[in-house]
C-alpha positions in Angstrom: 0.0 0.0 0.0 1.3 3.4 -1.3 0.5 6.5 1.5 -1.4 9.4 -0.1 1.0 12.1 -1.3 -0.3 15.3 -0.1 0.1 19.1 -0.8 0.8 21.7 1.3 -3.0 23.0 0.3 -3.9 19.5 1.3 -5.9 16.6 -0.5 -8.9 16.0 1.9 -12.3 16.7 0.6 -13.1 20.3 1.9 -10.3 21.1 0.0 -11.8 18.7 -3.1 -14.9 20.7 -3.1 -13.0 24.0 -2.6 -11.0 23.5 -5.8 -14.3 22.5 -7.7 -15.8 26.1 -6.2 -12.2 27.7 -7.7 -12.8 26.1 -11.1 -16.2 26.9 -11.7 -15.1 30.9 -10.5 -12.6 30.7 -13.1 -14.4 28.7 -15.9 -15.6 31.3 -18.2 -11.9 32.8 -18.3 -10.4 29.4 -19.3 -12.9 28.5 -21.7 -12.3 31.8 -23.4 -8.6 30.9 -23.3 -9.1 27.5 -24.3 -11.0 29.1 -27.6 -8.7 31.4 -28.4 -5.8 28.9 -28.7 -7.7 26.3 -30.8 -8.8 23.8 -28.3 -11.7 21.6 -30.2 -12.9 18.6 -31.5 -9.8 15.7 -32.2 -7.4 18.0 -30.3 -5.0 15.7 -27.8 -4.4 18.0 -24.4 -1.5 17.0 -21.4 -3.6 18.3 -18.2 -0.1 18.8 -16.2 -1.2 18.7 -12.5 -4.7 17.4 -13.5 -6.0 17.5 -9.5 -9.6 16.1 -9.1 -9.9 16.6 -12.5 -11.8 19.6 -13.1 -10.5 20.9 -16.2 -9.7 17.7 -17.4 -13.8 16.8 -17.6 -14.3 20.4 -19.5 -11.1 19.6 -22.3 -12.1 15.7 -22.8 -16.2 17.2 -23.3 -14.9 19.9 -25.6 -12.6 17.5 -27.9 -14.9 14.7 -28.1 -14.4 10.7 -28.9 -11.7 11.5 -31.2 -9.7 13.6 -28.9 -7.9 12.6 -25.9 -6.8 14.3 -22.3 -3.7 12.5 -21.1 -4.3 13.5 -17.0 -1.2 13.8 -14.6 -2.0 13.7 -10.9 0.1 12.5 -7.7 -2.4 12.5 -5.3 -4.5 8.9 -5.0 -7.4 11.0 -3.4 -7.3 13.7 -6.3 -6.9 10.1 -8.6 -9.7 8.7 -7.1 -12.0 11.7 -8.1 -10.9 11.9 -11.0 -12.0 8.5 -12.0 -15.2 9.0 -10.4 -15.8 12.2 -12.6 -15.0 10.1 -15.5 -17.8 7.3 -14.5 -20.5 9.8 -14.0 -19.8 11.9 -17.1 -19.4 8.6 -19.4 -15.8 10.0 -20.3 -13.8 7.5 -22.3 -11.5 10.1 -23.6 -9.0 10.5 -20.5 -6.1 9.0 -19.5 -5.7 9.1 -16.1 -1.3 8.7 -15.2 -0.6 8.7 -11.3 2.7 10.1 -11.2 4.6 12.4 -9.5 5.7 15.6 -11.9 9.3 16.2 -9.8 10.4 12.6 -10.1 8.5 10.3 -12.7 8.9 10.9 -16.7 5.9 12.6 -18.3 4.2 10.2 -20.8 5.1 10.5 -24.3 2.3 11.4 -26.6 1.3 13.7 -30.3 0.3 16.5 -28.0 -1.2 19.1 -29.4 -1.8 21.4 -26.4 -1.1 21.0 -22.5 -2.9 22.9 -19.8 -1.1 23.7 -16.5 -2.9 25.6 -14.0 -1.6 26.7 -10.3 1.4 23.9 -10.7 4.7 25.7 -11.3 3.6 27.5 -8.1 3.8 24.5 -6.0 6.2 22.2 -7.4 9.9 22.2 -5.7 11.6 22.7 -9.2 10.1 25.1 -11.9 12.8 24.3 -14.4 13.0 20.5 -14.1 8.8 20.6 -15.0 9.5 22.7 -18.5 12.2 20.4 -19.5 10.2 17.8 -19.4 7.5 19.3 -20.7 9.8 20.8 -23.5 10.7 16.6 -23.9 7.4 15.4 -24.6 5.3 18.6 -26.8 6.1 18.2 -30.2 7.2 21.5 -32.6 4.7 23.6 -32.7 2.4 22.3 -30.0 0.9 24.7 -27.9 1.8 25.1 -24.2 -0.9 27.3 -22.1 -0.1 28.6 -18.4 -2.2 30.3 -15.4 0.5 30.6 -12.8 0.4 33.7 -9.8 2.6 36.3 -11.3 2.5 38.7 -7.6 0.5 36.9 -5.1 0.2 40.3 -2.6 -2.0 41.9 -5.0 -4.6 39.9 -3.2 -5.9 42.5 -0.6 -8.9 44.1 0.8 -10.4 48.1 0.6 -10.1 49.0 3.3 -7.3 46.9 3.9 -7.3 44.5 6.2 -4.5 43.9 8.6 -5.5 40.6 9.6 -5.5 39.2 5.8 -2.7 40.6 4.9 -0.9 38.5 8.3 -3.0 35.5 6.7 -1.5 36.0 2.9 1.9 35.9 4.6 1.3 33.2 6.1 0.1 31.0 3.3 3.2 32.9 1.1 5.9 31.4 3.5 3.9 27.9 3.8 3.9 27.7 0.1 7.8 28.8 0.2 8.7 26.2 3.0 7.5 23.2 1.2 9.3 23.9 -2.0 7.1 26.1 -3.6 6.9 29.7 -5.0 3.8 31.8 -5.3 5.1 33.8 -7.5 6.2 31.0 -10.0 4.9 32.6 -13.2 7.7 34.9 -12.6 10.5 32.1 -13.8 8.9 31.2 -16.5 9.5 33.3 -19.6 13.3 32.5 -18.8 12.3 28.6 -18.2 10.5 29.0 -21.7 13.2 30.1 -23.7 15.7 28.0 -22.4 13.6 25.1 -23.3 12.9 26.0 -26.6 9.2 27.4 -26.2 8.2 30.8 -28.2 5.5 33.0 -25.9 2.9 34.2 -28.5 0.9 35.8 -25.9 0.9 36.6 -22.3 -1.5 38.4 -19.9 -2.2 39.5 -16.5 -5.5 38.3 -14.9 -6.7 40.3 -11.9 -9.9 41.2 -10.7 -11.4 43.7 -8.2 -14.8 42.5 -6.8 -17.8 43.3 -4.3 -19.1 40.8 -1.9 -21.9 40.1 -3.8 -19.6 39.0 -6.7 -19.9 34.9 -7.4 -15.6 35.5 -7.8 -15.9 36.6 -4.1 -16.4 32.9 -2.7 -13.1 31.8 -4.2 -10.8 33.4 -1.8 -13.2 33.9 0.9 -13.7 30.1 0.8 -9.8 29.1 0.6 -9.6 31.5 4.0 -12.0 29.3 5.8 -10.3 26.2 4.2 -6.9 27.5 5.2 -6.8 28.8 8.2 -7.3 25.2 10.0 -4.5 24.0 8.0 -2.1 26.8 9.7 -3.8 26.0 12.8 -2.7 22.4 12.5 1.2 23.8 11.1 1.3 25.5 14.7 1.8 28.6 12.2 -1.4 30.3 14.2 -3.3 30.2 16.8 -7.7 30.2 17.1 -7.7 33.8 18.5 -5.6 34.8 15.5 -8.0 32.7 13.0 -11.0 34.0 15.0 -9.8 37.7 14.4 -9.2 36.7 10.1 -12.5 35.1 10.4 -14.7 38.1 11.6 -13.0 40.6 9.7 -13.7 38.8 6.6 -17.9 38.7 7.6 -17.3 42.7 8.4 -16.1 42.8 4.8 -19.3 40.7 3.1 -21.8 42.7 5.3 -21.0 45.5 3.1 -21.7 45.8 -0.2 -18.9 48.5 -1.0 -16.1 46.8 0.5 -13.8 45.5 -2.3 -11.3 43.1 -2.7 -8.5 42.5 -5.3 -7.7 39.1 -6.0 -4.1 37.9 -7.1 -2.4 38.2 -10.0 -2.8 35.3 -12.0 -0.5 35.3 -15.0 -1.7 33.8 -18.7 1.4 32.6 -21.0 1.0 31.0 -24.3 3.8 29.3 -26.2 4.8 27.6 -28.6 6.9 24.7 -28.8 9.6 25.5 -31.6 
C-alpha cells in the first residue's frame, strides 16, 4: 500500500470541493482561453497537474471521442475523483497517469496542447517541469499557463491587517515546502531555455464586491486555510477567529472590495 502524497493546500475533501468552487469561478476565463488557442474537436491535451480533474472533464467534453486528455495527478485522493468524474460523465477520452511531476517521466504522446494551471507554483523545481515538458510537446504544439505572477495583489479596501498577516502566512507555507507563489515569474526565462516561443501573455486580476460569485473563491480558501495553519502551529484560534470576523465585516458591506491575485496567462509555442 502506497501512502497518499499530499500538498501543502492538502488533498482531503473540503479542500476537493473548494477547488471544484475555484474552477467553476474561473471557468468562463479558461474556456475563453481554451478558444482562443484552438482547443476543439480531435485535439489531444496533457492536463499537467490534473487534480480532481476539473478541467480535465471540461477539455475531454470539448474534444470529443476522437480527442484525448492524457491527465497527470500525484495524489491517489485527487486520482480517485478523477475517476469517479469520468464514470459519472461517461468519459472514455481520459487517460488518467498517477505520477509524481518532480520525479516520474511525463508520458510521451502527439500533443497538441497541454494545460497547467496553479502547478509551477507549487512544485519544488520550476525548471525540471519545463524540461520535461519541453521533452514530450512536439514542434509547434501549444503550451498554455495560469500561474500567480505577484501573489500580494490579493488584498482588501479597506485593507485589512488581519488578511494581509493571513496572505503571509500562506506565502511562507507555500515557500517552505518547496514552492513559490510567484512562479509565473521564472517562467519566460524557463521558456526560452527550453525551446518554447510566448505568443501571448496576460495578467488576470480582478477587483470584486461581496456580492460578486468570484468573491467565494478566496473567501472560501480563508475558511479552508486557516485550519491548516492552525494544524502547522503557524497560528493560533484567536488569530484565526480575528481573520475570520474581519472577513464577515467585509461581506456585510456591499462597498467593500477586494482584489484578487495576480494570476499570469502565458501561451507558447513549442519550436
Amino acid at each position: 500500500m502506497t501512502t497518499e502524497r499530499d500538498y501543502v493546500l492538502g488533498t482531503h475533501d473540503r479542500e476537493l470541493a473548494r477547488l471544484g468552487l475555484q474552477h467553476r469561478v474561473w471557468r468562463p476565463v479558461v474556456l475563453d482561453c481554451w478558444k482562443k488557442r484552438g482547443i476543439t474537436v480531435g485535439k489531444r491535451v496533457l492536463d499537467v497537474g490534473a487534480g480532481p480533474g476539473y478541467a480535465a472533464v471540461d477539455l475531454a467534453e470539448i474534444i470529443g471521442p476522437t480527442g484525448e486528455v492524457v491527465a497527470l495527478e500525484r495524489s491517489q485522493n485527487f486520482v480517485r475523483a478523477m475517476s469517479e468524474a469520468c464514470r459519472v460523465h461517461s468519459l472514455t477520452n481520459i487517460k488518467i497517469h498517477e505520477l509524481d511531476l518532480m520525479t516520474d517521466d511525463l508520458p510521451r504522446g502527439d500533443y497538441d496542447f497541454s494545460w497547467c494551471r496553479w502547478v509551477v507554483s507549487f512544485v519544488s523545481d520550476p525548471a525540471v517541469l519545463v524540461k520535461k515538458l519541453a521533452g514530450v510537446m512536439r514542434k509547434g504544439s501549444i503550451a498554455i499557463f495560469h500561474e500567480y505572477g505577484h501573489y500580494e495583489t490579493w488584498r482588501f479596501v479597506p485593507r485589512l491587517p488581519n488578511q494581509e498577516r493571513f496572505r503571509q502566512h500562506v506565502i511562507q507555507t507555500w515557500r517552505e515546502s518547496g514552492g513559490e507563489p510567484d512562479g509565473a515569474a521564472d517562467l519566460p526565462a524557463l521558456l526560452s531555455e527550453n525551446d518554447f516561443a510566448i505568443r501571448s501573455a496576460a495578467p488576470h486580476i480582478f477587483c470584486i464586491r461581496p456580492n460578486d460569485y468570484m468573491w467565494q473563491w478566496p473567501a472560501t480558501f480563508i475558511e479552508i486555510y486557516l485550519p491548516r495553519l492552525i494544524e502547522m502551529g503557524r497560528i493560533d484560534q484567536k488569530f484565526a477567529d480575528k481573520v475570520r470576523a474581519d472577513l464577515a465585516s467585509a461581506e456585510a458591506n456591499p462597498n467593500w472590495l477586494m482584489i484578487t491575485p495576480l494570476v499570469l496567462e502565458i501561451v507558447a509555442e513549442k519550436l
